[in-house]
C-alpha positions as CSV (number, residue, x, y, z in Angstrom):
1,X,98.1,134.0,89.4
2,X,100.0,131.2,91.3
3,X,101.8,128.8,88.2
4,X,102.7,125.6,89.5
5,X,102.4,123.3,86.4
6,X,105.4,122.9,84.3
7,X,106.9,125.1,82.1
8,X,106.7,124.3,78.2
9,X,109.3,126.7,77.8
10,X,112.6,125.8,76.0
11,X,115.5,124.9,78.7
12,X,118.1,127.4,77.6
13,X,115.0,130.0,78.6
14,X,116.0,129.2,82.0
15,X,114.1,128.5,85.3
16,X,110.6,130.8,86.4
17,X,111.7,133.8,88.4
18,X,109.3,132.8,90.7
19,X,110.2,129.6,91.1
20,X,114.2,130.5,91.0
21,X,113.5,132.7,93.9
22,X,111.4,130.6,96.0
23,X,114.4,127.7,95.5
24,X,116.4,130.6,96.8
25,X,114.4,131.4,99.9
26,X,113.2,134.9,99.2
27,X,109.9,134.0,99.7
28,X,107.0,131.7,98.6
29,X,105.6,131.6,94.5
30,X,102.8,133.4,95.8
31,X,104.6,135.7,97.4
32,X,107.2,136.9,94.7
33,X,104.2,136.9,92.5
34,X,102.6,139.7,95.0
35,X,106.6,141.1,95.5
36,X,106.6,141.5,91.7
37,X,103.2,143.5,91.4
38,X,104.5,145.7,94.3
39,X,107.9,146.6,91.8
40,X,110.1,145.1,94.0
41,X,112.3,142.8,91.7
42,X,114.7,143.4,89.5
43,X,116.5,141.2,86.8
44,X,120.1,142.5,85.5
45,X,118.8,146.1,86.2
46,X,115.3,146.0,84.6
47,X,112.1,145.8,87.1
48,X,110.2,142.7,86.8
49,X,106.7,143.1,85.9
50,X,105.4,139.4,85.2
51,X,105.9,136.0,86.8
52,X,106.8,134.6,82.8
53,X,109.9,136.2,83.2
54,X,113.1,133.4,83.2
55,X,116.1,133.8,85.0
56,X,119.5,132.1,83.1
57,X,122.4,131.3,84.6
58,X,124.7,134.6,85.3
59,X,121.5,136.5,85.8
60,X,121.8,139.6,88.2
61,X,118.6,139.0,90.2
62,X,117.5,142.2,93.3
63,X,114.4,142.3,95.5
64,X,114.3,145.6,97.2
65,X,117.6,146.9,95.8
66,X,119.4,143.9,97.6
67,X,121.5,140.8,95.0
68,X,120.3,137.4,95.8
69,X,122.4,134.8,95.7
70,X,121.2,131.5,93.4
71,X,120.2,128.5,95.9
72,X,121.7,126.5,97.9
73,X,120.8,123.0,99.2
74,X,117.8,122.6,101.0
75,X,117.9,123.3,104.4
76,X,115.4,123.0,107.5
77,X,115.6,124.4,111.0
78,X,113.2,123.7,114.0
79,X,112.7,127.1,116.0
80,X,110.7,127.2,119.5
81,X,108.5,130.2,118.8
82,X,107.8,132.5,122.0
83,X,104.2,134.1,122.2
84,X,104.6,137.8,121.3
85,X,107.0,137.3,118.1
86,X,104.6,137.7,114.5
87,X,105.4,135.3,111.7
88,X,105.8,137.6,109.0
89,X,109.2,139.3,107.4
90,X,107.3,142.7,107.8
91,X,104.8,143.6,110.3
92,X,103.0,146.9,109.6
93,X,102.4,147.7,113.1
94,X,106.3,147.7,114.0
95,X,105.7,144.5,116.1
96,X,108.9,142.0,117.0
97,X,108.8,139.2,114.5
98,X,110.3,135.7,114.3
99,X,112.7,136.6,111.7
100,X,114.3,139.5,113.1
101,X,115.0,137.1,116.1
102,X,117.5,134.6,114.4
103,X,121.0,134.8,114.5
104,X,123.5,136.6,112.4
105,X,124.6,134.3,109.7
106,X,121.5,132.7,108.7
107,X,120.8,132.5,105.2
108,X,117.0,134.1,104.5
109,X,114.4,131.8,105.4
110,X,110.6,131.1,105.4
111,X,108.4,129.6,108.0
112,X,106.3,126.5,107.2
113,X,102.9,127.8,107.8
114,X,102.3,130.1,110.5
115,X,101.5,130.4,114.5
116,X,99.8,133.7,115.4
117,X,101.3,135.9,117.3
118,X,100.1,134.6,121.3
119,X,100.6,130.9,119.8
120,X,104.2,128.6,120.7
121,X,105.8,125.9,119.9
122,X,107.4,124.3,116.7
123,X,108.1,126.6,113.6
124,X,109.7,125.0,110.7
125,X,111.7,127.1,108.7
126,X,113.6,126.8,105.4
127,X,115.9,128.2,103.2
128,X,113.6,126.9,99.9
129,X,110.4,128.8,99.0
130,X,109.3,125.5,97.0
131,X,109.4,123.1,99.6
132,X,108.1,125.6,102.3
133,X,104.9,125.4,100.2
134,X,104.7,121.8,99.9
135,X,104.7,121.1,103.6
136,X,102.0,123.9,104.3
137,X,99.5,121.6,101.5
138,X,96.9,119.5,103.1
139,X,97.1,117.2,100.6
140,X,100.5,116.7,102.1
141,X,98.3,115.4,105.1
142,X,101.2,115.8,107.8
143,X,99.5,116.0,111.6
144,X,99.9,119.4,113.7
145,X,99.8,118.4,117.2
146,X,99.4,121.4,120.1
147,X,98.8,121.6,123.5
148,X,96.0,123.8,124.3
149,X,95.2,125.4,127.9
150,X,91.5,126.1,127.8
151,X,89.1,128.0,130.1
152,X,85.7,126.6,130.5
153,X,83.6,123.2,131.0
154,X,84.7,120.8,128.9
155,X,82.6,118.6,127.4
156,X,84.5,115.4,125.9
157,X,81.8,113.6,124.4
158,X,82.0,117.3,121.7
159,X,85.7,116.7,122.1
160,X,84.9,113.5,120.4
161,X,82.6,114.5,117.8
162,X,85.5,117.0,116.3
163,X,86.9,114.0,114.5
164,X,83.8,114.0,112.3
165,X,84.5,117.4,111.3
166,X,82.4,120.8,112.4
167,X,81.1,123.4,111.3
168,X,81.3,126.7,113.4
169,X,79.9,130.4,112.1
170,X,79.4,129.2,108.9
171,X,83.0,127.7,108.4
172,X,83.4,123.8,108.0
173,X,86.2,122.9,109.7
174,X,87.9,118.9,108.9
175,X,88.4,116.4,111.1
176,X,90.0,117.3,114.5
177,X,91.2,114.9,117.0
178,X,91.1,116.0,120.7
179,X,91.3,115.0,124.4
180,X,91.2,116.0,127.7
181,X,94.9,115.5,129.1
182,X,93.9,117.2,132.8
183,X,92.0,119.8,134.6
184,X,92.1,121.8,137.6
185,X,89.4,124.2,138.7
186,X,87.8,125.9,135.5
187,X,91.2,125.3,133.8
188,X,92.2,122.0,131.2
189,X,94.8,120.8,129.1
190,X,94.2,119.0,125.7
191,X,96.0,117.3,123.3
192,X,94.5,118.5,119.4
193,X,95.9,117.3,116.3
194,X,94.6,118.3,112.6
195,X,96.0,117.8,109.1
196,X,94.2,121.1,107.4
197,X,95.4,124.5,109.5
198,X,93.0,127.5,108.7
199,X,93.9,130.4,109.9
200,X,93.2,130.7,114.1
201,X,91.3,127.4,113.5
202,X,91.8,125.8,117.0
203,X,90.9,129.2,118.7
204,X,87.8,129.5,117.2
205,X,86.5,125.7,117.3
206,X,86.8,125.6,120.9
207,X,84.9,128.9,121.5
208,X,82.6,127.1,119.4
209,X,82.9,125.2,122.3
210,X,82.7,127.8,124.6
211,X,86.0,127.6,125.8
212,X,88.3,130.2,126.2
213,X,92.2,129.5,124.9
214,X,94.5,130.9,126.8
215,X,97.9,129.3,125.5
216,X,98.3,127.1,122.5
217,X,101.2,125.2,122.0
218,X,102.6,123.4,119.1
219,X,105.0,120.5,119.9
220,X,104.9,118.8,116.4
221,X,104.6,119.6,112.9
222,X,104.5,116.1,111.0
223,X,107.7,114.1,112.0
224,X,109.2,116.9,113.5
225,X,109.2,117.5,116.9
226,X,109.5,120.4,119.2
227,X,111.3,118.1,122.0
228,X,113.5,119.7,124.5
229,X,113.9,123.0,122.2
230,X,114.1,125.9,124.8
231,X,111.9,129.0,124.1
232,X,114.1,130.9,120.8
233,X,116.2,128.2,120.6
234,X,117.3,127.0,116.7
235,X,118.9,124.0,115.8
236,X,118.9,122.5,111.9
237,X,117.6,119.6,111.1
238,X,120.1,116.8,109.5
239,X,120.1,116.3,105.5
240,X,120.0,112.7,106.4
241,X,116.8,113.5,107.9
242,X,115.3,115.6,105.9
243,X,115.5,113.1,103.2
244,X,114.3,110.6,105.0
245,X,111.1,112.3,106.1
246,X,110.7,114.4,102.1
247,X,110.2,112.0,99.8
248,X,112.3,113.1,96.6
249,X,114.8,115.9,98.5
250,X,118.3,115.1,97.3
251,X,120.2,117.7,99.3
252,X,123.4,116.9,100.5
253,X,123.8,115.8,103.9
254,X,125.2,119.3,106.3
255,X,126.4,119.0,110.2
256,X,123.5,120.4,112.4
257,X,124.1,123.5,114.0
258,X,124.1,123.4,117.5
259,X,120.7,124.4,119.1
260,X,121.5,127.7,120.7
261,X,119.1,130.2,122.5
262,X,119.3,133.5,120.4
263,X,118.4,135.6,123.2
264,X,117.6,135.4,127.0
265,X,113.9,134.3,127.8
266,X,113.2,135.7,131.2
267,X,109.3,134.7,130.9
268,X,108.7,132.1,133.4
269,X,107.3,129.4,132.0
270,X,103.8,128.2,133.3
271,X,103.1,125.4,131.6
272,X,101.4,122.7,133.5
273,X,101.5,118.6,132.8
């Protein structure tokens, strides 16, 4: 259902109300596609009920009974995800998510890809659909690097042979590159990086290893890094930056908001070096 090729449409038609809404924030293409078969959108009072539908300028667009605002420029924030927060606008089962966790004042944001709930570490987030998409693509070929405390024997020589690419239960996984940082007892920290990012793909690979994960940390997400970003702390990333790392992102630059911890993390922190 997903349209990503250009529109042949005339230009005074307007832009995709999918693709106006992602630019926006609301969500993904995909998603509005889905928000639009749930009956969720609106356009100047009328539902929306297909993706062809073009939004002009003075356009009176709603998802869930709530105006949204046209876009703004293109904006990206590095947030240091906690274990026990979902990446998801709404979680069924009532759990915390990441979203209800920022600050008052943000505009509405998506995450660039996801971490599972138990998972930490880097989460992009942005204020434009469009672009969350684009950084999520493989062919975009941007490393994920973790840190991963795993319980178990390791064997680095199968370490090794992830870079050739695996295949565990039936799923063919790509290229993985991993190393054995240190152990202690039954316990080990490595270093894995991948360009591709199925879904829980580093948890199952290494019980494909039999090894156990027991905290999975991501400290970059192409050239963005988590550095010294305290657990549910935000800070934005410079439009200097941001158009020196996106190829073809002409936003204008903004001053970075000061990295701030949204609320108190009384967790101790175990990780080990």
């Amino acid at each position: 259902m997903t349209d990503d090729a250009p529109s042949n449409a005339p230009a005074d038609k307007g832009e995709r109300i999918a693709k106006w809404l992602a630019r926006a924030g609301t969500a993904s293409r995909r998603d509005v596609e889905r928000m639009i078969e749930e009956s969720r959108i609106r356009l100047n009072g009328q539902p929306v009920t297909h993706p062809a539908t073009f939004v002009q300028p003075g356009d009176i667009v709603q998802v869930d009974g709530k105006v949204v605002g046209a876009a703004e420029h293109t904006r990206v924030w590095r947030y240091h995800k906690p274990d026990g927060l979902m990446t998801t606008h709404r979680d069924p089962q009532g759990r915390p998510t990441v979203f209800e966790s920022l600050p008052e004042g943000m505009p509405r944001v998506v995450s660039v890809g996801r971490l599972d709930i138990n998972s930490e570490g880097l989460l992009l987030l942005t204020n434009d659909g469009a672009l969350a998409r684009r950084l999520e693509l493989p062919s975009n070929a941007w490393v994920r690097r973790y840190r991963v405390r795993v319980f178990g024997v390791v064997d680095e020589r199968r370490l090794a042979a992830l870079a050739k690419g695996s295949e565990f239960d039936g799923i063919q996984y790509g290229p993985i590159e991993a190393g054995l940082d240190s152990k202690k007892g039954d316990n080990a920290w490595l270093t894995v990086s991948l360009r591709e990012g199925k879904n829980r793909e580093i948890r199952r690979v290494m019980t494909g290893l039999n090894l156990h994960v027991s905290r999975l940390i991501r400290v970059s997400y192409g050239p963005f890094q988590l550095g010294t970003l305290q657990k549910r702390e935000l800070e934005e990333v410079p439009g200097k930056i941001l158009r020196e790392q996106i190829p073809g992102l002409a936003a204008p630059a903004r001053a970075r908001t000061r990295a701030r911890r949204i609320t108190p993390d009384t967790t101790p922190d175990t990780q080990e070096d």
